[in-house]
N, C-alpha and C positions, 0 to 999 in steps of 0.2 A: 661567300660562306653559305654554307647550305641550309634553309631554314629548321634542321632538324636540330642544332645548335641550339637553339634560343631556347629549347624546351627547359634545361633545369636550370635556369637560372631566376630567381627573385626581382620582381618588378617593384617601384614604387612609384604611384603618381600622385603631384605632389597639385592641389588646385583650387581656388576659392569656389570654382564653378562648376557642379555637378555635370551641366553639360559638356564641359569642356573634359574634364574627367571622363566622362562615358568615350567620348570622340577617341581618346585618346590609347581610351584601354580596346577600343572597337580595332584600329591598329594595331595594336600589339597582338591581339588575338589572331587577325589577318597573318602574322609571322609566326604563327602554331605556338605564341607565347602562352603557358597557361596559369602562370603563377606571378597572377597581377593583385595588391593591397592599394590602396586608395585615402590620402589623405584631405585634409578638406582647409587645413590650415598650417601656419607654421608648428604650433604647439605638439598637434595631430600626427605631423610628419616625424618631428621630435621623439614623442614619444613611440611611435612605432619600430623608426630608427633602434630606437632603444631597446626593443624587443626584439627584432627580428632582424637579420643583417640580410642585407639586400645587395644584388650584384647591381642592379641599374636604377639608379634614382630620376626622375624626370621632373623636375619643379619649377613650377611658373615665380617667376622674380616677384609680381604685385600679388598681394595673398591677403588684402585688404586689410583690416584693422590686425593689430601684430607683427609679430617678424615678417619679415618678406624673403624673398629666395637667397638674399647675400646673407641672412639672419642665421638662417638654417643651415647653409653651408656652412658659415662660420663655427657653429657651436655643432656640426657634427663633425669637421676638424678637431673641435676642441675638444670636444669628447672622446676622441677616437672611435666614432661612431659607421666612418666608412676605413674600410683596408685600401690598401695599393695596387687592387687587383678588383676593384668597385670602381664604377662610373657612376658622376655625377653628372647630367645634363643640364643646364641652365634655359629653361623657356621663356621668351619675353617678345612682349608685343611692342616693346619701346627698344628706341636707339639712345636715349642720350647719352652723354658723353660720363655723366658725373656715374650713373648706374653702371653701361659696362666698365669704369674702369675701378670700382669699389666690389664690385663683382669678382673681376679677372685677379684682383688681390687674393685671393681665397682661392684661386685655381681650380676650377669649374673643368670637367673636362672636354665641354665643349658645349655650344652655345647651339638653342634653333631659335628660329623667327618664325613667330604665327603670323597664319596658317604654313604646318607643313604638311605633306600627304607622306601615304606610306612607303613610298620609295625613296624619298630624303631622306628619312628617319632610318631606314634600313643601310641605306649609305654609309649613313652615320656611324649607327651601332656596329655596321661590320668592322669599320676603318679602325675604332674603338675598341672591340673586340681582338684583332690583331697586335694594338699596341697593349692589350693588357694578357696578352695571351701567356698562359703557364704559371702567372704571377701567384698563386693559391701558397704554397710550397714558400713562398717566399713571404707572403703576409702573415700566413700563420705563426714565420720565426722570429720576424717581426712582433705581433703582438705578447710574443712570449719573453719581449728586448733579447734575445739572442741572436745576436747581430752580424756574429761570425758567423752563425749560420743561415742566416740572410745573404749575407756576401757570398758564401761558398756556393750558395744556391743560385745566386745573380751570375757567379762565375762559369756554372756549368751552361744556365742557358747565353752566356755572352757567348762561351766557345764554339755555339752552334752557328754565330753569324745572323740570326735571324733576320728580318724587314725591321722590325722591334728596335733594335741595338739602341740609335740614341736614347729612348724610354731606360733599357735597362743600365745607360751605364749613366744615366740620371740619377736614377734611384741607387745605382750602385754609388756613386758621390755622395747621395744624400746619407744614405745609412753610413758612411765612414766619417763622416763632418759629426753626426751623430753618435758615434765611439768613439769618437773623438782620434782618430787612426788619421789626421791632416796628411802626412805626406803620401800615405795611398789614396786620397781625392785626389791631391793637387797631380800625381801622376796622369788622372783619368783627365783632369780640365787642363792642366797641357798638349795630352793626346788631341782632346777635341778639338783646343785652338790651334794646333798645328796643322788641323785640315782646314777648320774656314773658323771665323770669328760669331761664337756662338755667345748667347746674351747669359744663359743661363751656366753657362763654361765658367765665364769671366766674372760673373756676382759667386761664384761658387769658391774660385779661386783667392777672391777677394777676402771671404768667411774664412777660408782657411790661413789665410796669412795674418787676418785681426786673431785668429784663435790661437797662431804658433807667437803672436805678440809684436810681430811685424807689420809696425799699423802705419808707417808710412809709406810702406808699399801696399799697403789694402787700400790705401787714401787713394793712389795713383790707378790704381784696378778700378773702385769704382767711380770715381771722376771720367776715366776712359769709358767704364758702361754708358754712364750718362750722355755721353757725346753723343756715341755710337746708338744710343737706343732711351733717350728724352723719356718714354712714355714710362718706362720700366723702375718703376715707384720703388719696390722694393731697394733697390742700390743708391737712394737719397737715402734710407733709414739707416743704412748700412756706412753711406759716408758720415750724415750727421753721429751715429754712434762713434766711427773711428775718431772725426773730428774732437768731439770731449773728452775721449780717450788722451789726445792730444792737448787736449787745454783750451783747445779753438772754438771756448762756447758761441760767441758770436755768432762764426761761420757756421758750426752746426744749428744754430735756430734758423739761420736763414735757406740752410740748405731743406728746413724742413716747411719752413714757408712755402718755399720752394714746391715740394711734394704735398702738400695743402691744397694747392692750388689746380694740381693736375686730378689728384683724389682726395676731396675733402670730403670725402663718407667712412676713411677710417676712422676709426672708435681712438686707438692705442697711438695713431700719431698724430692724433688733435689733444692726448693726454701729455703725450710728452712732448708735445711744442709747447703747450700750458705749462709741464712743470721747468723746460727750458726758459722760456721767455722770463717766469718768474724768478728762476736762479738770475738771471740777466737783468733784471729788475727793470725789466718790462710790462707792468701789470699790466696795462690796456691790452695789450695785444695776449697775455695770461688769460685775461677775460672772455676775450673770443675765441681762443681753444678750448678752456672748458666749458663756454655756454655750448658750444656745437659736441664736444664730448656728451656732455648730460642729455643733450638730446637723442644724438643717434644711441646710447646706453641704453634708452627705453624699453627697448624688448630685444636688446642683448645678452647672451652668456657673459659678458664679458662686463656687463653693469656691475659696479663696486658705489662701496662709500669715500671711496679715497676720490672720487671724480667731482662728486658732490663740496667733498672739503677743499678740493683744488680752487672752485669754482667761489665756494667762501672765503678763502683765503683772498685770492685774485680780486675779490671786488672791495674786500675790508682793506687792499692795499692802493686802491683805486678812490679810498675813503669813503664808500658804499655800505658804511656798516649795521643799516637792519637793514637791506637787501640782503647783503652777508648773513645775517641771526636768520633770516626768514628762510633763507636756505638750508642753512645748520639746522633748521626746525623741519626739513623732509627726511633727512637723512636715515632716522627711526623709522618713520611712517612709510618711507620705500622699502629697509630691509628691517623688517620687525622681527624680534628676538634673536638677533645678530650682535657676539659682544664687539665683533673690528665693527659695526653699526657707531655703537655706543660710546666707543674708543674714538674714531674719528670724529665723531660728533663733541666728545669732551675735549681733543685738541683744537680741534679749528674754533670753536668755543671761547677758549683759552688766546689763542690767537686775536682775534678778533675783540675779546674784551679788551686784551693788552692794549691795542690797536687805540682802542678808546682811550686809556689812563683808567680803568679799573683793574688794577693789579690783586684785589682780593677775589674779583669772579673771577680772574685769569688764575689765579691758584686753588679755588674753590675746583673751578673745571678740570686741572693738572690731574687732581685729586682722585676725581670721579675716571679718567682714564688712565691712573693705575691700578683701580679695581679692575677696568675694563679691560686691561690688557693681561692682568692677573688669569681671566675667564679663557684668554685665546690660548689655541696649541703653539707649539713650537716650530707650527710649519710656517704661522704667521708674525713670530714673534720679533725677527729681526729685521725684516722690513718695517712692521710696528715701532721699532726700537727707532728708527730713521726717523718716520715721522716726530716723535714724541725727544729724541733730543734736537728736534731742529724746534720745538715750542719751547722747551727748557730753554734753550738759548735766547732766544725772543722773552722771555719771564723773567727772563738772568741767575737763571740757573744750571749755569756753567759746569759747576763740580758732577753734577746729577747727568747733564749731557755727556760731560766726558766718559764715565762710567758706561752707561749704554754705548756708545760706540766702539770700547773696547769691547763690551762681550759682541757687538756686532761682528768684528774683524774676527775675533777667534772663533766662529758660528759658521763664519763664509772666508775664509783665510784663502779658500782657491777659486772663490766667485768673483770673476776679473768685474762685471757688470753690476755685482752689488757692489766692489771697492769701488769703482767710479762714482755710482750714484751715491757713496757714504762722502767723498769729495765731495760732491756737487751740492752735498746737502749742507755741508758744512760753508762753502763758500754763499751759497744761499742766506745760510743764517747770519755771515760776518762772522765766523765763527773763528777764534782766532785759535784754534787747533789745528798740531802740523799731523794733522791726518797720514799722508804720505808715511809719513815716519813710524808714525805711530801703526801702519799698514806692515812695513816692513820688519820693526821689530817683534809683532804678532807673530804675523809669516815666519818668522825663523826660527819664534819657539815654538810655534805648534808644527811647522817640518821637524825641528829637530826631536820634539816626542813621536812623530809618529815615523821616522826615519830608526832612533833606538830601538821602537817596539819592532819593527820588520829585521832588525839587524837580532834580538833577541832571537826571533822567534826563528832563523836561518841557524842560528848557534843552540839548536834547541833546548832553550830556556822558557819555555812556553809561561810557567806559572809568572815569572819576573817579566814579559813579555804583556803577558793578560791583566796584570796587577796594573801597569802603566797603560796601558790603551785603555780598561779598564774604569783608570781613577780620571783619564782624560775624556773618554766619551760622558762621564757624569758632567764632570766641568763644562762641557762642551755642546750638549745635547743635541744642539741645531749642525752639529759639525757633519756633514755626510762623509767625508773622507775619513774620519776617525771612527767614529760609528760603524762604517763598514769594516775597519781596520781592526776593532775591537770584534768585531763578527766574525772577522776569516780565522784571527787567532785564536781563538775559543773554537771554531772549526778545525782545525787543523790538529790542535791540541785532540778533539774528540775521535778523528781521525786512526791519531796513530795511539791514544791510549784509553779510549773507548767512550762513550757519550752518556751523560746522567740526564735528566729531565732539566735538574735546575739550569744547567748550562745550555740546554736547549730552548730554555725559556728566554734563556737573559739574551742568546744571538736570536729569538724570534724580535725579544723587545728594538733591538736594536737597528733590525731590519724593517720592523714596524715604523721606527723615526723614520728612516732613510726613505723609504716608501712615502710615506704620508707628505716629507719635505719636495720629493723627486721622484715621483711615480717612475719616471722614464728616464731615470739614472740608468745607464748600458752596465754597470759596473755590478746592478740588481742581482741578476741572473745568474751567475757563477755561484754567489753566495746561496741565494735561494734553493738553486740545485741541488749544490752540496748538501745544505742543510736537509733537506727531504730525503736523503740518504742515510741521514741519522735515524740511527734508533737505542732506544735505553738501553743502558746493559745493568744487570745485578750485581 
C-alpha cells in the first residue's frame, strides 16, 4: 500500500506515558500520517472517541489507574463509538493468558507487542487496511440501521471477489442475524462450512438456529464449536443460553464455570453465572461470581446496581447479612441520583431483611422501591418489574408478583430472552406460577390484536385499525412490536389521506418508546424514514 494512503485518515493513540505516546506518533508521522490526537487515559480516549470518529485507534491494554485497553474497547463497542470500517489495535507489553483472552472477547482487530518498529506496524496496518477496504458506504447504512442497505452494499463488493471476502461475508452474516433475516445468514455459514470448518461459521449458525427456536440443534453446533475450538468463549455463553432455554439449568451454570475459567475477566458472564448459580441455589459459588463482577464493574460502561444487589442477595443467602446491608449501603454512594440506584437498593433491602425475620423493614423497603420504580422510564421498567416480583414473592406477596409478570409478558410477548429470564426468575423465587402458560396465553392475545390491526389496516380500515393498535400500544407501552405497529398504521393512514401534526406527534411519541427501549431495533428505520416524509397538510 502506498504511503500516500494513510494521509486522510484519523489517528488515535491511546497511552499512560507521554513518551511512549510521542514514540508512537513519531511512526506514524514516518508513514506521511498527519492526523494523529493523543489520549493519556481511558476516560481521555472515551471521550475524544466521542467527539471525533477515528479510522485507527492504537491503545496500550495497562493505562494505569482506570479503564484499561479491554475497558475502552468495551464501552466503545458499546457506544457504538467505532464503525465496521475502523481499526482498533490492542498494544501490550504483557502476554498473560487471563488479559489476551478478555481482550480478544471484545474483538480488537489486531494485537502488537512492544516494542514494535515502523515496519511491523506498517505491516499491520496495510494487512488491516485491505480487510477493511470500501467498508465507509457500508458503515454509514449501518449507523443509520438500514440494514438492507448494508447488505446490498456487502453484496456489490462480495461480487467483486475481492482478498477481503471472508471479512465481508462475516459482516454480511452479522448484519442479517441482526434483521433478524436467519435463513440468509445460515445460507452464507453453510457456504463457508462447506469449504473448510470455520469457528466463526459454526457459532454463527448456531445463533441463527437458537433465534429460528431450534435450540437443540444450536445445542449440537455449539457443543461441536467447543470441541473444535476450546478457547472460543463466546460458544459456552451461547450453549449455556440454549441450555436454560431447554430447562438444563445445571448444565448451563456449569457450562459457564466452564467459560470462567478460560476468561474470568468478563463482567456479564460472571453476572450471569451469579444470577444462574443463585436460581440453582448455589449461593456460595453466587458469591464468587458477583464479588468478581463488582470488581471488574469498577471502571466499566457496563457497571449497574443490579451487580451490586446480586452480590447482597448472594451473601444474605449464604446468611452474611450486614456484609449483605453494608453492601446495600454502596449502591447509592456508587450511582448517586440514579432512581434503578434506589430501586435496587429498596429490593435487595427487602430481601435481605426478610432474610432476617423482619418482615416490617422487608415491607417498609417494598415501599420505598415502588416509589423508585414509579421515577424509571419504561425502557427500564420491565426488567425492574423481574426483579421486584421475584422480592414480592420472597415477602409473600404473591397476588402483587403475579400482576407484574403479566404486564412483563405483554411488554416483551416476542422477547425469547426476557421470557426465559421471567422463568428462571420465577423458579428462583419457588414461585409457584405456571409462567409457561401464562407466557403463552399473553402471546396469543397480543398476536391476535396486533395480527387484526395489520388485517384492518390491508382492508383499509385505518381509523378501526389505529383505534386498536392505538388503545393497545397505551396498554402496552414497553411493547416494541405494537408501538411500532401503531406507528406504521397512523403512517400509512397519513400517507394515503394526508398528515395533521397531532398524528405526527403521536407516531414521533411512539417511535420515541421504541428508540429509547431498542435503539437498534432494524425495524427503526422504515418507520423513521417514512415518517420524515411527512408533512402537515391544511
Amino acid at each position: 500500500m502506498a504511503d500516500e494512503e494513510y494521509l486522510n485518515k484519523k489517528y488515535l493513540i491511546v497511552d499512560d506515558f507521554s513518551d511512549v505516546r510521542s514514540a508512537i506518533r513519531s511512526i506514524l508521522r514516518s508513514l506521511e500520517v498527519t492526523q494523529v490526537d493523543q489520549a493519556r487515559d481511558g476516560n481521555d480516549a472515551i471521550a475524544q472517541m466521542t467527539s471525533r470518529r477515528y479510522d485507527v485507534v492504537l491503545c496500550d491494554y495497562n493505562l494505569g489507574p482506570g479503564k484499561d485497553g479491554q475497558q475502552v474497547l468495551e464501552e466503545a463497542r458499546h457506544n457504538l463509538l467505532l464503525g465496521v470500517d475502523s481499526i482498533f489495535i490492542m498494544i501490550t507489553a504483557e502476554n498473560t493468558r487471563d488479559m489476551v483472552m478478555s481482550a480478544v472477547e471484545y474483538a480488537p482487530d489486531s494485537y502488537l507487542s512492544k516494542p514494535f518498529t515502523k515496519d511491523i506496524l506498517k505491516r499491520r496496518l496495510d494487512k488491516l487496511f485491505e480487510r477493511k477496504a470500501d467498508l465507509r458506504k457500508v458503515n454509514k447504512a449501518l449507523m443509520a440501521k438500514d440494514y438492507s442497505a448494508a447488505i446490498a452494499e456487502l453484496d456489490d463488493l462480495i461480487a467483486r471477489n475481492p482478498k477481503n471476502l471472508p471479512d465481508l461475508l462475516k459482516l454480511k452474516s452479522e448484519v442479517c442475524l441482526t434483521a433478524t433475516r436467519y435463513d440468509d445468514a445460515i445460507v452464507i455459514f453453510e457456504q463457508v462450512l462447506a469449504e473448510h470448518e470455520t469457528s466463526w461459521a459454526r457459532w454463527g449458525m448456531g445463533k441463527a438456529l437458537y433465534w429460528k427456536r431450534n435450540h437443540a440443534q444450536a445445542m449440537e453446533m455449539f457443543k461441536q464449536l467447543i470441541v473444535n475450538d476450546p478457547n472460543f468463549v463466546a460458544a459456552y455463553d451461547w450453549l449455556a443460553k440454549t441450555q436454560a432455554e431447554l430447562k438444563q439449568f445445571e448444565e448451563a451454570e456449569q457450562t459457564l464455570h466452564a467459560a470462567v475459567k478460560i476468561s474470568p475477566r468478563a463482567l456479564k458472564r460472571q453476572q450471569q453465572l451469579g444470577d444462574l448459580a443463585l436460581s440453582n441455589g448455589h449461593p456460595e459459588q453466587a458469591e464468587t461470581a458477583f464479588t468478581k463482577a463488582v470488581t471488574l464493574a469498577k471502571h466499566s460502561v457496563l457497571n449497574h446496581p443490579s451487580l451490586f444487589a446480586g452480590l447482597a442477595r448472594s451473601k444474605s443467602s449464604n446468611s452474611k447479612h450486614i456484609e449483605a446491608l453494608k453492601i446495600i449501603g454502596e449502591i447509592t454512594k456508587v450511582f448517586p441520583g440514579q432512581p434503578e440506584a434506589v430501586f435496587y437498593k429498596a429490593t435487595a433491602t427487602a430481601a435481605v431483611k426478610q432474610n432476617q425475620g423482619d418482615t416490617a423493614a422487608a415491607a417498609d423497603a417494598m415501599q420505598n422501591a415502588e416509589k423508585a420504580i414509579a421515577q424509571c422510564g419504561e425502557t427500564t421498567r420491565s426488567k425492574l418489574g423481574l426483579e421486584m416480583a421475584k422480592t414480592y414473592v420472597q415477602i409473600g406477596e404473591q397476588e402483587k408478583a403475579t400482576l407484574l409478570l403479566q404486564h412483563a409478558i405483554a411488554n416483551n410477548h416476542d422477547d425469547e430472552e426476557f421470557l426465559m429470564e421471567l422463568v428462571q426468575v420465577c423458579r428462583e423465587a419457588n414461585f409457584e406460577y405456571d409462567a409457561e402458560t401464562a407466557i403463552r396465553e399473553i402471546q396469543q392475545r397480543v398476536v391476535k390484536t396486533n395480527n387484526t390491526g395489520v388485517y384492518l389496516i390491508k382492508q383499509g380500515k385505518f381509523d378501526e385499525a389505529i383505534k386498536l393498535l392505538n388503545e393497545a400500544a397505551e396498554e402496552m407501552p414497553g411493547n416494541k412490536t405494537i408501538n411500532l405497529n401503531a406507528a406504521k398504521a397512523m403512517i400509512i393512514r397519513m400517507e394515503k389521506q394526508g398528515a395533521s401534526m397531532d398524528d405526527i406527534l403521536t407516531v414521533r411519541r411512539y417511535v420515541d418508546r421504541v428508540q429509547a427501549l431498542a435503539l437498534q431495533d432494524w425495524r427503526l428505520h422504515e418507520v423513521t424514514s417514512r415518517l420524515k416524509n411527512m408533512t402537515p397538510t391544511n
